[in-house]
C-alpha positions as CSV (number, residue, x, y, z in Angstrom):
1,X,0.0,0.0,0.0
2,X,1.6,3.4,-1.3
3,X,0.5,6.6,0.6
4,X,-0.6,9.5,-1.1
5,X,1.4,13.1,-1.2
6,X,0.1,14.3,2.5
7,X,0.7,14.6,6.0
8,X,-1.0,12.7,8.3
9,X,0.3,14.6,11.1
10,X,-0.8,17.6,12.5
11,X,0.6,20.1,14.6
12,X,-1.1,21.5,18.0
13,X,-0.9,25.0,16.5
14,X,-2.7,23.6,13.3
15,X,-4.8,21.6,15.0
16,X,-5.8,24.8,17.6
17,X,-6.4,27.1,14.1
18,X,-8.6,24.1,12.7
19,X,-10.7,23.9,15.7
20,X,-10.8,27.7,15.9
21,X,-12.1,27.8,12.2
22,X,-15.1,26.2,13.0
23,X,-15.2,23.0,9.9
24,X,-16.7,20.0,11.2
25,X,-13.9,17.3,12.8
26,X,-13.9,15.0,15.1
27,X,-11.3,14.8,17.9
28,X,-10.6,11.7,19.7
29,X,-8.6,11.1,22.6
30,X,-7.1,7.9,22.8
31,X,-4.8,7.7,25.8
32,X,-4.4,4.3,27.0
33,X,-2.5,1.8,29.3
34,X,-1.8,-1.9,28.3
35,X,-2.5,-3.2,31.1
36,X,-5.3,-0.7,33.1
37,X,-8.6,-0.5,30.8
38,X,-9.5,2.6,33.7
39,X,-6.8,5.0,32.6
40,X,-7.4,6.4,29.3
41,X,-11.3,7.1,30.6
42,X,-10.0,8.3,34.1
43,X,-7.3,10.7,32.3
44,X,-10.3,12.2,30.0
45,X,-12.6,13.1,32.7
46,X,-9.4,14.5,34.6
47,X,-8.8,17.0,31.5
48,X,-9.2,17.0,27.8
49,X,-9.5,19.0,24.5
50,X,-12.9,20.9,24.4
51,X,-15.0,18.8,21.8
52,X,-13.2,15.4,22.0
53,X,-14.5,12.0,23.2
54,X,-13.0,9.3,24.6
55,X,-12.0,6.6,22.0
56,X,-11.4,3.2,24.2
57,X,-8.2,0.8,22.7
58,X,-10.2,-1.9,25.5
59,X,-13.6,-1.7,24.1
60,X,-13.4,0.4,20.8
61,X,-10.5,-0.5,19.0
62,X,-10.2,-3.6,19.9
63,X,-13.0,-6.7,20.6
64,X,-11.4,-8.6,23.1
65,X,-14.1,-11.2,22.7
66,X,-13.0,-12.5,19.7
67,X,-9.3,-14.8,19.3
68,X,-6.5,-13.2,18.0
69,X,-3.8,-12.2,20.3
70,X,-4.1,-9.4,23.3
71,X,-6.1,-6.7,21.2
72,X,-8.1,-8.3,18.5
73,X,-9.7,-6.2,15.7
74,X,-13.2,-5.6,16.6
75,X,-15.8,-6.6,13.7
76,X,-16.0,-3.8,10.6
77,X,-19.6,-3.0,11.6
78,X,-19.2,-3.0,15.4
79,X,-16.4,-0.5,15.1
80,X,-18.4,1.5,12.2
81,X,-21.4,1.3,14.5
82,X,-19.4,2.6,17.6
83,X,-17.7,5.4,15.4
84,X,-21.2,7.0,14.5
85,X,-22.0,6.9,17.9
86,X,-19.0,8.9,18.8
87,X,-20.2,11.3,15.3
88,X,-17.6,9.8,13.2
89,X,-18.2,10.5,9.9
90,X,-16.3,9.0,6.8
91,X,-16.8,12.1,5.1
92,X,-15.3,14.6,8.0
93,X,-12.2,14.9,9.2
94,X,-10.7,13.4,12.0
95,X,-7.8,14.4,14.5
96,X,-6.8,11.5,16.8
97,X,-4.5,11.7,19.9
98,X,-2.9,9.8,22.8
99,X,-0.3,11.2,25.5
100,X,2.8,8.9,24.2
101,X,3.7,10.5,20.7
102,X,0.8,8.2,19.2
103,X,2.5,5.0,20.7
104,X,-0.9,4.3,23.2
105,X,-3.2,4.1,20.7
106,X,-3.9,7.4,18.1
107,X,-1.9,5.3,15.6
108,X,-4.0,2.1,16.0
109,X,-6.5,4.5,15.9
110,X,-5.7,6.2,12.6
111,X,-4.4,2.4,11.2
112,X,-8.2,1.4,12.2
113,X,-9.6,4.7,10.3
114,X,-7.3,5.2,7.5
115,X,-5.6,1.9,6.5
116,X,-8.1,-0.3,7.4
117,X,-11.8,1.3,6.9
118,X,-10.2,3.9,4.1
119,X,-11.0,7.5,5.6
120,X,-9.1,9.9,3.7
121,X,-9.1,12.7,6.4
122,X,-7.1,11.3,9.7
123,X,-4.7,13.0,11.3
124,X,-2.6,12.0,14.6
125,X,-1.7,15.1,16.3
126,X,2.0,15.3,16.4
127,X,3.2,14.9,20.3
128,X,-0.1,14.9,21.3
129,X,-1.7,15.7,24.5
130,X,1.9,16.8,25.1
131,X,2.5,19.3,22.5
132,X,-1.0,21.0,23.1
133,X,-0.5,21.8,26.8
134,X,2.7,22.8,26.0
135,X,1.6,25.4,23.0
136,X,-1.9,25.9,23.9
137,X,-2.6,24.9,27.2
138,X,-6.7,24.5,27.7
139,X,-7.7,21.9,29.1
140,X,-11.6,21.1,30.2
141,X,-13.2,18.5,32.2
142,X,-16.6,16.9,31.7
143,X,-18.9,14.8,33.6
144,X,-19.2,10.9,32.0
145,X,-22.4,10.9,30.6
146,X,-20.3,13.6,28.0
147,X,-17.2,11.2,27.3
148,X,-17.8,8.9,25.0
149,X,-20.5,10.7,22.0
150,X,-20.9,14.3,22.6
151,X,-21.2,14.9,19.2
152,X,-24.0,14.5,16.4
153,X,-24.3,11.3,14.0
154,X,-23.3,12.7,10.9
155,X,-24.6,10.7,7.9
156,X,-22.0,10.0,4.7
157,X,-20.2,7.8,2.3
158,X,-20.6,4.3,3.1
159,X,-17.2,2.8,5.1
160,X,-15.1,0.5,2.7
161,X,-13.5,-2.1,4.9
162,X,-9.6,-3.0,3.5
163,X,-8.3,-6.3,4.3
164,X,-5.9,-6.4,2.2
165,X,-3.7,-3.8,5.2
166,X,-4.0,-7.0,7.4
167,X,-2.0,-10.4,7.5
168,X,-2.6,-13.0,9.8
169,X,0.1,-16.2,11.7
170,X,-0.6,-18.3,8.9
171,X,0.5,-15.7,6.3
172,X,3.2,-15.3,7.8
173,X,4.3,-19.1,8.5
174,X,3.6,-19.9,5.0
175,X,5.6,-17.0,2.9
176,X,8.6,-17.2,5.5
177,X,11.9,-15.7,4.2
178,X,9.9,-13.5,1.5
179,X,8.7,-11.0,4.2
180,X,10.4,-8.3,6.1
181,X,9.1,-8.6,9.6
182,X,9.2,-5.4,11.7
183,X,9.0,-5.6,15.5
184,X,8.0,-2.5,17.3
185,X,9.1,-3.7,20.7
186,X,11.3,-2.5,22.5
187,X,14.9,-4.3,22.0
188,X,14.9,-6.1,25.6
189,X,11.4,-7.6,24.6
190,X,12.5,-8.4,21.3
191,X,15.7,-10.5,22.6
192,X,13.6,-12.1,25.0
193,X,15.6,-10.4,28.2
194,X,12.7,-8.9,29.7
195,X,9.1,-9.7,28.7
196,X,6.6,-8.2,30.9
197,X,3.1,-9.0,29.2
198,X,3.1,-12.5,27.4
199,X,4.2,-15.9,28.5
200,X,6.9,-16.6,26.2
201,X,9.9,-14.3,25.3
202,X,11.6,-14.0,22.3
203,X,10.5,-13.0,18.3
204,X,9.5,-14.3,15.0
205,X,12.3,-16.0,13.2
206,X,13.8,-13.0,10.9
207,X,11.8,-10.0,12.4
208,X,14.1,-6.9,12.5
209,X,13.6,-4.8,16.2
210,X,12.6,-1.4,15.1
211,X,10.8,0.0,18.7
212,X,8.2,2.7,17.8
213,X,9.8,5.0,19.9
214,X,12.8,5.4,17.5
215,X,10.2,7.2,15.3
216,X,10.1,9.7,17.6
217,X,12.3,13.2,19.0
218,X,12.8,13.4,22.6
219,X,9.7,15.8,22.7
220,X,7.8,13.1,21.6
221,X,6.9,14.9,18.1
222,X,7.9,12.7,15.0
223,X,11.1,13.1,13.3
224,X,11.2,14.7,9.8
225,X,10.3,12.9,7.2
226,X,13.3,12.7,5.4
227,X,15.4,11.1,8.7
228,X,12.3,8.6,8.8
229,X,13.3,7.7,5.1
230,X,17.1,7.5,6.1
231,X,16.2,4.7,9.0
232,X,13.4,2.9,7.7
233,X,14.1,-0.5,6.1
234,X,12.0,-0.8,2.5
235,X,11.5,-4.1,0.6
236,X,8.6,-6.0,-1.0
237,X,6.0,-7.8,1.5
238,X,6.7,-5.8,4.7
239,X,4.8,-6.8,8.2
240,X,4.4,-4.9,11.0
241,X,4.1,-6.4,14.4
242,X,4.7,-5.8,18.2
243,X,3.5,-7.3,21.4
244,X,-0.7,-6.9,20.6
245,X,-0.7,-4.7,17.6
246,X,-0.4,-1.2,19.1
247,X,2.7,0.0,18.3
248,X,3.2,-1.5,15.7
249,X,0.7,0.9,13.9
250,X,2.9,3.6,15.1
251,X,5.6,1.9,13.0
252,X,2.7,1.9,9.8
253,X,2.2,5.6,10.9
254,X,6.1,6.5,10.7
255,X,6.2,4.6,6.8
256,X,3.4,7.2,5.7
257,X,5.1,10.6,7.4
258,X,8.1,9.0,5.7
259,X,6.2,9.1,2.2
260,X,6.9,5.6,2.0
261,X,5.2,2.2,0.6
262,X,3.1,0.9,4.1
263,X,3.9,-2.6,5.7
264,X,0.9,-4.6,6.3
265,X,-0.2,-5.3,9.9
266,X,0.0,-8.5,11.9
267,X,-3.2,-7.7,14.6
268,X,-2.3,-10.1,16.6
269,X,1.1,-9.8,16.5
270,X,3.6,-11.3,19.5
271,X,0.2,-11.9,21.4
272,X,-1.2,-14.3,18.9
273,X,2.1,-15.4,17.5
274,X,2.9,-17.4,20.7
275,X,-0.7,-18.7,21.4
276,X,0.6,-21.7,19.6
277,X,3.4,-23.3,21.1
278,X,4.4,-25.2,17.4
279,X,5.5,-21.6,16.5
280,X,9.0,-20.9,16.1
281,X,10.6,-18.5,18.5
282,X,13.8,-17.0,18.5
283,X,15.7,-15.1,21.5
284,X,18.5,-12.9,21.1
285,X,19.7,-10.3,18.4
């Protein structure tokens, strides 16, 4: 998948003169913890953007019902019908954000609007919840019965689901040495030194660490496009994975700053990889 000449970040001065202007977009806050479903909705009601809604990686972007590793794609109509509930529409634009550069979850977010369900108008706000306090500063807090759809249905073009973005274990077991695996762990995970979540430590056979904070300045903005193009690996048949396939959009999200061709996504990534023990595994560099 090739992007097309655009940015898909946006800036908190950009994204302050956009709200300002008055065109309709939706703003949604994705702040997340791995492991504490509470936090993102806790951190909302503590103090967001004025007009955004809470946009749940537990509930929302992932259906943790269903198999496939530690955050499992919901169904395309359960997350369309959730999306009009929070006013999504595919024909308005959308700004998503998260307090860790994108990392925890406005690039799953944006994978799950732009990659996978094909809205053309997404943006991840560069540094996030970070960079607005920092350039803008307001903050407001709501009562819950506001967080999660203040805002209008909107009606629109239909959503067209895009599977072709997504590969699954079996993909990957069967094509082997033909893909370029990406693993947007961090390097201790990857080797297997330290592995915190799942129950077996190591990587896929021929995955290449690339942590999905090396994307990122210290400020937690991205780098420039051009220093993305420099570092980022480019070959035929790229995957994207990481422990349940959060970061590893923000490795998808770095390609398309970068201008470059997008690596598919393994959902299930580490998560799934190792809920079958026949899998190979490999620790160490």
């Amino acid at each position: 998948m090739h992007t097309e000449h655009r940015s898909f970040l946006i800036t908190a001065r950009e994204f302050d003169r956009l709200l300002a202007s008055g065109q309709p977009v939706s703003v949604l806050d994705c702040r997340a913890s791995l492991t504490d479903p509470e936090y993102g909705l806790n951190v909302w009601l503590e103090g967001h953007i004025a007009g955004s809604v809470f946009l749940d990686l537990h509930t929302v972007l992932a259906d943790k019902t269903l198999p496939g590793g530690r955050f499992p794609l919901p169904e395309p109509w359960k997350f369309v019908e959730n999306l009009a509930g929070l006013g999504v529409s595919s024909e308005h634009s959308v700004v998503v954000l998260d307090d860790a550069g994108g990392r925890l979850a406005a690039a799953r977010a944006w994978w799950m609007l732009y990659c996978w369900m094909g809205h053309a108008k997404v943006s991840v706000l560069d540094g996030g919840l970070t960079a607005w306090k920092s350039t803008v500063g307001t903050l407001v807090s709501n009562d819950p019965d506001n967080a999660l759809g203040c805002l209008p249905t909107r009606s629109g073009p239909e959503w067209s689901v895009t599977n072709h973005a997504l590969v699954d274990a079996g993909h990957i077991e069967e094509r082997g040495t033909d893909l370029l695996l990406l693993d947007g762990r961090s390097e201790v995970r990857f080797t297997g030194e330290h592995e915190p979540l799942d129950s077996v430590a190591g990587h896929i056979p021929g995955a290449i660490c690339r942590p999905a904070d090396h994307n990122l300045e210290d400020d937690g903005t991205f780098k420039a496009a051009g220093l993305l193009r420099d570092e980022l690996p480019v070959q035929p048949n790229m995957i994207s994975y990481c422990g349940g396939g959060v970061a590893a959009c923000h490795n998808i999200l770095a390609y398309a700053v970068a201008g470059l061709p997008l690596p598919r996504l393994y959902a299930g990534s580490w998560s799934d990889w190792v809920s079958e023990l026949s899998r190979p595994v490999v620790t160490g560099r």
